[in-house]
C-alpha positions, 0 to 999 in steps of 0.5 A: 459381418461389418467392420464398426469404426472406433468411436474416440472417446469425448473426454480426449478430445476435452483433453487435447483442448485443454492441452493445447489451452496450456501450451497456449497459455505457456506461450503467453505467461510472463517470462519473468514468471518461468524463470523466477519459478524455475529458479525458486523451486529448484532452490535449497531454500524452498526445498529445506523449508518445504522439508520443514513444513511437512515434517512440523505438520506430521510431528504436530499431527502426532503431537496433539492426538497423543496429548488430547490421549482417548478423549479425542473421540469425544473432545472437540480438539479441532480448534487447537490443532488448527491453531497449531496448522496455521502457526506452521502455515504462517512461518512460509507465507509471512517469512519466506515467499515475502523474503525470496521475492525481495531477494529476486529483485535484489539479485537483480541489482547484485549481479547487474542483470537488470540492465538486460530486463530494462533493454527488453520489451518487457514493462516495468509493471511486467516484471514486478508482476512476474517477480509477484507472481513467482512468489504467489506459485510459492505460497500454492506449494506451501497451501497444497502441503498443508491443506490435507492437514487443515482438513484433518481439523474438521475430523476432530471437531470444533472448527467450521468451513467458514472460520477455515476459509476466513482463516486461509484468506487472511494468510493469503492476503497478508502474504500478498501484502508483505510480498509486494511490500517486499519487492519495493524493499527491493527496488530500493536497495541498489547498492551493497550497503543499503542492501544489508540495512533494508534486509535487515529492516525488512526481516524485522517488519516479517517477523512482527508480522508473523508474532502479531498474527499468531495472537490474532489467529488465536483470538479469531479461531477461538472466538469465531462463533461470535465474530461470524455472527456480527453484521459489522465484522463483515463490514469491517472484513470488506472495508479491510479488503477495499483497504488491501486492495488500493494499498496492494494497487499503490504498492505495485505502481511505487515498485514499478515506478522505482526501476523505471527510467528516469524519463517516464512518468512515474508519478501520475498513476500513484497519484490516481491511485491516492485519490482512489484509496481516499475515495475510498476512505471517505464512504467507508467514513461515511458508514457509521454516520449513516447506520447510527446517525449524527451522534457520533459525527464527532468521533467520525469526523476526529477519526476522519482527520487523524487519518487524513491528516497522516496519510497526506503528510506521508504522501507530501513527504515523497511527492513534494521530493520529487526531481522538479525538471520534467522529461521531453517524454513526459511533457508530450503525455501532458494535458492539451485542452484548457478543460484538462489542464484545469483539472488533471494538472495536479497529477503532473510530475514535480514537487510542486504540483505534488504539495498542491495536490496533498494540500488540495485534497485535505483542504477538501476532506477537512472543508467537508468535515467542518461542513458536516459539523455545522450542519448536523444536531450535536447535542447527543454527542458523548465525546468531543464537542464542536469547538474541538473538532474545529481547531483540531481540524484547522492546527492539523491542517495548518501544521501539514501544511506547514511542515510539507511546505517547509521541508520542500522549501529546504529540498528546493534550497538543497537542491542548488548545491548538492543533489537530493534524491527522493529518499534523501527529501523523506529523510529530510522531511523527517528530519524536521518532524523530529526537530519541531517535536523534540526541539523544545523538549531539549530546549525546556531540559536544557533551561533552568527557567524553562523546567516544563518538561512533563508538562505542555506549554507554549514552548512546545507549539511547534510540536504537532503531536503533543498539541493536538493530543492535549487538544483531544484529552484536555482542551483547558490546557491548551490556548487553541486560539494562542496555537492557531493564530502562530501556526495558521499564518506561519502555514499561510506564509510557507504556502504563499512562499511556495506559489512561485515553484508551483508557478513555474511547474504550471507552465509546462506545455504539452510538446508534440511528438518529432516527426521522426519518432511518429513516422517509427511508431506508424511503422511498429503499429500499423493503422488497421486495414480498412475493411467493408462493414457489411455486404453491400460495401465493395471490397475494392 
């Protein structure tokens, strides 16, 4: 008889691929990513709270099951428990994996081994991603452990697939939030005593975190049915996510631009990434308006600006701290043409582009909002009425533009004696919000003739908050007109004195790049050989 060949089975052909994909794969992952998931797995840290996790998993799975007794054959008990799982889940996820990655990052700057990163080939944007990533391999673990007893849930009734899985995604998104929100915590921290204040911060942020979501996974679990039913908790979900994902974005570039080099461009991307969330923010805005028409184009439009007002305060507050000199490096990556200086020079580094850049962008969104309001029927409007949409939108401009102007001019002055950091300009912005708002309350306490203290007068126009707030709730006892003609030529007066920086940043011209360093990057990145295009071109 004849001898039959063995045939190989197809599935370990499949594997060897798949093996050879891995190693492939391996080869190319991010050698941050190895070693801080080397290092984090073999930590008694992680193994503790590992430990912790199972143990609190199994004791709540007795727990629940012996206090429910024999009803829980009949009694949907699947909400409780899994109440209680996802408290266990939450406690990793929101405390330790945010934590350890800000201390990866932290060690680096304890132990002066961030010296030897910054020499390699890897970007800074690689290692904050293989920091993040690290942490992302933690909170799988922490996920595979718990999973089985989440799918316990589903044996006791009373919970679905789909409030599990929204469950799961919430957790998982706010872990990644906190995780990169942590690991700027950690670029910030490099020296020892900075180190304590901002752990100490950053424990304290966690951990209401952590409180505020065991209430909000209460009401979601127990309330889902009528949550999953409504068509604008999906809205809401989805602008949620649009939100997360430009902040997550934001974040990442802040992180990756604080342990750049002091000669990069460090200021460009997070500025296209402002202008992404803000694009955002507006058609998300304009939602409402569309689904349920002009009556409620006030109540968007004063939502719109109390927003707006406060994230382009929060962002002139770092880029108007910005150094105002500009690296050789950085002046060759500057716009050439006439059509690109016109409109991306606003995205230049410095403290004066950064002020017209904030200022720009709301003076646009309140422009549009202003517009709206003139041309849309508002005789159904049930809450603000025209003529307080309007000096609310013009004293919260005036005072943005004001105060921003304020603080850089300070900065700037500052800046001629001593140097000024980039926190130390946001502290010095805060510095002066907290002056305008609390200095004429100490002022009318203070004052025997000046016994206003519970109420608002015009002692207090300096003070943005408290005006516009009465402005909102009682526009009788604010003198609109009064407020706007001192702070709209006081916000005028401070732009205008602020034009000769703004000037002088303008000036910049983009350098070419010396000869020597153009003939080093032709030999590091060789052109391609030209090769024929198709068969009746000669190879010679």
């Amino acid at each position: 008889m004849s001898s039959v060949a063995p045939i190989t089975p197809s599935w370990r052909n499949w594997l060897g691929k798949a093996y050879r994909g891995l190693e492939r794969i391996a080869d190319r992952a991010n050698p941050i990513l190895v070693k801080e998931t080397r290092q984090a797995l073999k930590s008694r840290q992680f193994i503790v709270t590992f430990l912790v996790v199972l143990i609190a998993c199994w004791i709540a799975s007795f727990t629940v099951v012996a206090i429910v007794g024999p009803d829980v054959y009949f009694v949907a008990a699947g909400a409780q428990m899994l109440h209680v799982y996802a408290i266990i889940l939450a406690f990793p996820l929101m405390m330790i994996v945010p934590y350890s990655a800000f201390r990866s990052l932290a060690a680096e700057q304890e132990d002066n081994t961030y010296d030897l990163l910054s020499i390699t080939t890897l970007t800074t944007g690689q290692i904050v991603t293989g920091k993040l990533t690290s942490a992302i391999v933690q909170m799988l673990v922490f996920l595979s452990a718990v999973s089985p007893c989440i799918a316990f849930t589903f044996l006791l009734r009373g919970v679905d697939a789909l409030t599990v899985t929204m469950l799961l995604c919430y957790l998982i998104l706010t872990s990644l939030g906190l995780s990169i929100l942590a690991l700027l915590a950690g670029t910030l921290a490099k020296v020892r005593y900075s180190q304590v204040l901002v752990s100490v911060l950053l424990v304290l942020l966690l951990a209401g975190f952590f409180i505020m979501s065991i209430l909000l996974m209460s009401e979601f679990i127990y309330d889902s049915y009528s949550y999953l039913r409504d068509v604008w908790f999906w809205v809401g979900n989805l602008a949620f996510l649009t939100l997360h994902l430009t902040t997550f974005a934001l974040l990442h570039a802040a992180a990756s631009a604080q342990i750049a080099f002091n000669s990069e461009n460090r200021s460009t991307p997070l500025r296209r990434l402002m202008l992404l969330q803000q694009a955002c923010f507006f058609g998300w805005m304009a939602l409402p308006v569309i689904e349920e028409g002009t009556r409620i184009i006030n109540e968007v439009l004063f939502v719109t600006a109390v927003i707006s007002g406060i994230y382009w305060y929060a962002m002139g507050t770092f880029l108007t701290s910005e150094w105002p000199h500009l690296s050789r490096r950085v002046q060759r990556s500057l716009p050439q043409s006439q059509l690109g200086r016109a409109f991306f020079t606003w995205l230049n580094p410095g403290p004066g582009t950064g002020y017209m850049f904030c200022v720009a962008n709301l003076t646009m969104l309140f422009a549009v909002g202003l517009l709206l309001m003139v041309f849309t029927d508002q005789a159904r409007t049930r809450w603000l009425n025209s003529e307080q949409i309007f000096y609310f939108y013009s004293l919260s401009w005036s005072y943005v533009v004001f105060y921003l102007g304020l603080g850089k001019l300070l900065i700037s002055l500052a800046r001629r004696f001593v140097f000024v950091s980039l926190t130390a300009g946001f502290l010095l912005h805060v510095i002066l919000l907290l002056a305008g708002c609390g200095g004429p309350q100490v002022l009318s306490f203070m004052s025997s003739a000046l016994q206003f203290g519970s109420q608002y007068s015009l002692l207090h126009i300096t003070n943005p908050i408290w005006t516009l707030a009465e402005l909102v709730d009682n526009g009788a006892a604010v003198d609109a007109l009064t407020v706007l003609l001192v702070i709209g030529p006081a916000a005028i007066i401070v732009l205008l004195l602020n034009m000769r920086s703004v000037a002088i940043e303008l000036q910049h011209q983009r350098r070419n790049l010396p000869a020597r360093v153009a003939e080093d990057e032709a030999q590091l990145h060789p052109e391609p050989e030209t090769r024929p295009s198709n068969p009746w071109e000669s190879g010679e």
